[in-house]
N, C-alpha and C positions, 0 to 999 in steps of 0.2 A: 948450282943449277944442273939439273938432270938433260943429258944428250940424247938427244931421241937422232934415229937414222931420217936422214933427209928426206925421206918418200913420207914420213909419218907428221902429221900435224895434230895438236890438239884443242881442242876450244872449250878450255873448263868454264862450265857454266855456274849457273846457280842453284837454286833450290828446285825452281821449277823444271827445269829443264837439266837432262842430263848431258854429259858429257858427250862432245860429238868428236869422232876421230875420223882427219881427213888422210886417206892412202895416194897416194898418187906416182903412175910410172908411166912411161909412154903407152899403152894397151889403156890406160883405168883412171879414170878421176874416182873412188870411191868414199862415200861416207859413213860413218858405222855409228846409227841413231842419228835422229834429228830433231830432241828438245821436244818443248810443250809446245799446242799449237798457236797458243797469246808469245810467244817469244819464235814464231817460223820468221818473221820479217827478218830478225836480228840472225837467224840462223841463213839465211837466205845471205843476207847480207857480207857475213862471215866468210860462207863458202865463195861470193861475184871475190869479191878482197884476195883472196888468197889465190883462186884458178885464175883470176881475170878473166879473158874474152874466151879461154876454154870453158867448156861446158860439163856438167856432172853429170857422168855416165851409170852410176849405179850407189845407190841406197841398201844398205845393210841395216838390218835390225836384229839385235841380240837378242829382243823380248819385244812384246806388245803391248806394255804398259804408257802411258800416254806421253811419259816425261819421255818416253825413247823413240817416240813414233807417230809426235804432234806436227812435227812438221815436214811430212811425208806428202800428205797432198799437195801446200805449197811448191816446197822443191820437184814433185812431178809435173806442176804447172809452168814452174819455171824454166824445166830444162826434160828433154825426153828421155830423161833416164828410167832406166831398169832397177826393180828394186826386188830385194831377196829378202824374205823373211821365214822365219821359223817353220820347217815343215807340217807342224799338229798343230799349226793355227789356222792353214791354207782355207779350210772349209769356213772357217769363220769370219775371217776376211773376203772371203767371196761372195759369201751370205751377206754381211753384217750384221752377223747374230750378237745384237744386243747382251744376250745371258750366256754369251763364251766369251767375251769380250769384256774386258773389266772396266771400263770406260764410264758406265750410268751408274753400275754400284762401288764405285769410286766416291763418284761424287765430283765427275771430274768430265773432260771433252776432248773427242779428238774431229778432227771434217775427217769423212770418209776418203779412203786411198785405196789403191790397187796395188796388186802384185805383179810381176813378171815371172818370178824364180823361188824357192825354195833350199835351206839351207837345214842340215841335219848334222846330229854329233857323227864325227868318223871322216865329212867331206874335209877335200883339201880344199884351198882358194889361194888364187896368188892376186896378191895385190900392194900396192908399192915396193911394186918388184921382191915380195918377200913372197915365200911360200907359209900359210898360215891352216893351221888343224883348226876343224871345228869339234869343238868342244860341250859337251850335254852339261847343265847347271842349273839342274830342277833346286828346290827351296824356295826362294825367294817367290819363284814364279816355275810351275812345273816345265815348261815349253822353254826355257832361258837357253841361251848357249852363251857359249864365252869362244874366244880365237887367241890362237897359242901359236908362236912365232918361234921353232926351236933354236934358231941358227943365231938367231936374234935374241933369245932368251926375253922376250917380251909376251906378258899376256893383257889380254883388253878382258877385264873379267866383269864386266855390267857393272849387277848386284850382287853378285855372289861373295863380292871379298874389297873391303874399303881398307883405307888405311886404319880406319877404328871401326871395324864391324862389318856391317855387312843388310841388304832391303829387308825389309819386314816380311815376315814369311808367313805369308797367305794363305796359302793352303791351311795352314791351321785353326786359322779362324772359321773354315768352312767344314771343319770336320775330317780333313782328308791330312795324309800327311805330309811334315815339312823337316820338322826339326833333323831328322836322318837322313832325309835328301840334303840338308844343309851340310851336315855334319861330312858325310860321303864327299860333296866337292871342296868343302875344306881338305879332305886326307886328299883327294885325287890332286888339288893345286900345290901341294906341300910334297907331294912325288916327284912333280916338274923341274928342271932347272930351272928358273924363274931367277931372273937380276932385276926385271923393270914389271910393274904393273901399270897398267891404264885404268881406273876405275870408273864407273857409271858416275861417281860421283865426287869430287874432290882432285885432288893434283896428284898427278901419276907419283908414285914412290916406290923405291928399293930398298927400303927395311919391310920384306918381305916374310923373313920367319917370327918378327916379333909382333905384325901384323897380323900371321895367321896363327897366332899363340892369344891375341886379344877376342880372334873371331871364335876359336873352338873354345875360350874362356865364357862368349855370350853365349855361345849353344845352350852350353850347360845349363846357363844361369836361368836361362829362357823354359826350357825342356822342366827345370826344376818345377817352376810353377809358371804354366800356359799363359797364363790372364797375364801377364808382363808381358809377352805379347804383344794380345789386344789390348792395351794399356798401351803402350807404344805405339801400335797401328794406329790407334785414335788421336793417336798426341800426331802421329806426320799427316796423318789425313785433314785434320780440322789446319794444322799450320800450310797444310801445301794448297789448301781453299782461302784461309784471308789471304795468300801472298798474291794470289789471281785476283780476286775479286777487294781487298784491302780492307773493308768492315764488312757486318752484318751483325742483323739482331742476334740477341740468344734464342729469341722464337726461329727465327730462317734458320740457325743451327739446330737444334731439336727438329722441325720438316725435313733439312737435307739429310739428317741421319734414319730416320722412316724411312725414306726415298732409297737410300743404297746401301743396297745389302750387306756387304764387304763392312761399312759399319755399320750397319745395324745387329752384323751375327760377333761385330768384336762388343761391342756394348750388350749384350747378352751374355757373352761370357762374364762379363764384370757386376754387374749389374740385373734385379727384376725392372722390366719394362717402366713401373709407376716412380722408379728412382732414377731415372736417364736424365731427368731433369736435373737433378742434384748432380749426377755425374758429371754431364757437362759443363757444368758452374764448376765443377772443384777441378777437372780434369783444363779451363781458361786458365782457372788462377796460380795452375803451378804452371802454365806457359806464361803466364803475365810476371809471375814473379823473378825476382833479383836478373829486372833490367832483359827477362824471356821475349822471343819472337814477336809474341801478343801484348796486348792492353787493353783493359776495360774504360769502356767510358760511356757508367751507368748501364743502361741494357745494351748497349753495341761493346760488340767486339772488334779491334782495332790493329792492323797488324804494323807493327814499327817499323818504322825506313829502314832498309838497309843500310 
């Protein structure tokens, strides 16, 4: 079992919801992300359990993607906390500019939230009693940051670096770039002393250079030929909507893909428009196959119990 410092908690989540890290010292109840917003109760939940009759005083978020910042409304309803997010998202969130916000061309929902504070690569932050570097980890998501704990040799890196890999990297499906914004925080984490990782997604681990020998291995692979990719993007996007919503036709998949951009411009790269239809059929069946996420049953798509 991996030892985390007493101030740090972790609550690995699922599919939906990413990974939330609770920091806590006399000054800070913090949290850093809080899930999708169909799983805030259970995130809500998690944090009354563990602070008890203390209250949560500040929300971090690493990125603005919905599995990291669904249950931000919530928890600001639930407790008057402060919450810090990405500095080059600040007008977005103020706004709630729909088309900077990846939320509707997702395919996906967040309830609206507010900010207090603003967080940028270079700031420090102390929090369960650790002093933590904020850290810039465009790819995945250009605005990302990650938090580097030297003393501690602990990093909380989103999406930027799993124990097998690493988010789908967006930016590319939109024409802008990713792959060497990825490739870049791959070398810049692999400079680090790094013992322990926290990841957006999956159980914290310290097989850290064979970890990042697997991620600069997908770069490659990814970079070689684009469309795997969007091949990818499409396969977590269509699985991370039946896990919400559990079925749907293949017609309601075909409309939500029109509907959001993010897939509609990966299904472009793969695909002419009059074959989306076939795409989507061949792109179920290898999620349905040998025992996959999904299943077919006739025109609905069905996504298997956990």
């Amino acid at each position: 079992m991996i030892k985390l410092p007493e101030s740090i908690r972790v609550f690995e989540r699922g599919w939906l919801s990413s990974n939330n890290v609770l920091l806590v010292d006399d000054a800070c109840a913090a949290l850093v992300d809080t899930g999708y917003a169909t799983h805030a109760p259970q995130t809500v939940a998690l944090v009354k359990q563990t602070l008890g009759a203390r209250p949560l005083d500040l929300i971090v978020n690493t990125h603005l993607h919905s599995d990291h910042c669904g249950g931000n409304a919530l928890l600001q309803s639930t407790w008057p906390c402060r919450t810090a997010i990405p500095a080059s998202e600040a007008d977005a969130v103020r706004n709630w500019d729909a088309t900077r916000l990846t939320f509707r061309a997702t395919g996906q929902s967040c309830e609206r939230f507010t900010f207090t504070e603003t967080i940028a690569p270079g700031a420090q932050r102390r929090l369960g009693a650790l002093d933590w570097q904020v850290l810039g980890a465009p790819g995945h998501d250009p605005h990302s940051l990650m938090l580097y704990c030297a003393d501690e040799r602990i990093l909380i890196s989103a999406d930027a670096l799993w124990e097998n890999g690493f988010g789908v990297i967006f930016p590319e499906l939109e024409g802008e770039s990713g792959f060497a914004e990825e490739q870049a925080v791959l070398e810049a984490i692999a400079k680090l002393d790094v013992r322990l990782v926290i990841p957006g997604h999956g159980a914290p681990f310290t097989n850290v250079e064979q970890a990042l020998e697997r991620a600069f291995s997908r770069v490659a692979w990814l970079r070689a030929d684009p469309a795997r990719n969007a091949k990818n993007a499409l396969k977590v996007l269509i699985v991370f909507k039946l896990l919400e919503v559990r079925a749907m036709s293949f017609d309601t998949l075909l409309r939500m893909l029109e509907d959001a951009a993010v897939m509609r411009a990966a299904a472009a790269m793969l695909k002419p428009r009059d074959e989306w239809s076939t795409l989507v059929h061949t792109i179920v069946e290898e999620l349905a196959a040998r025992n996959g996420p999904l299943e077919i049953d006739g025109e609905r798509i069905v996504a298997r119990q956990a």
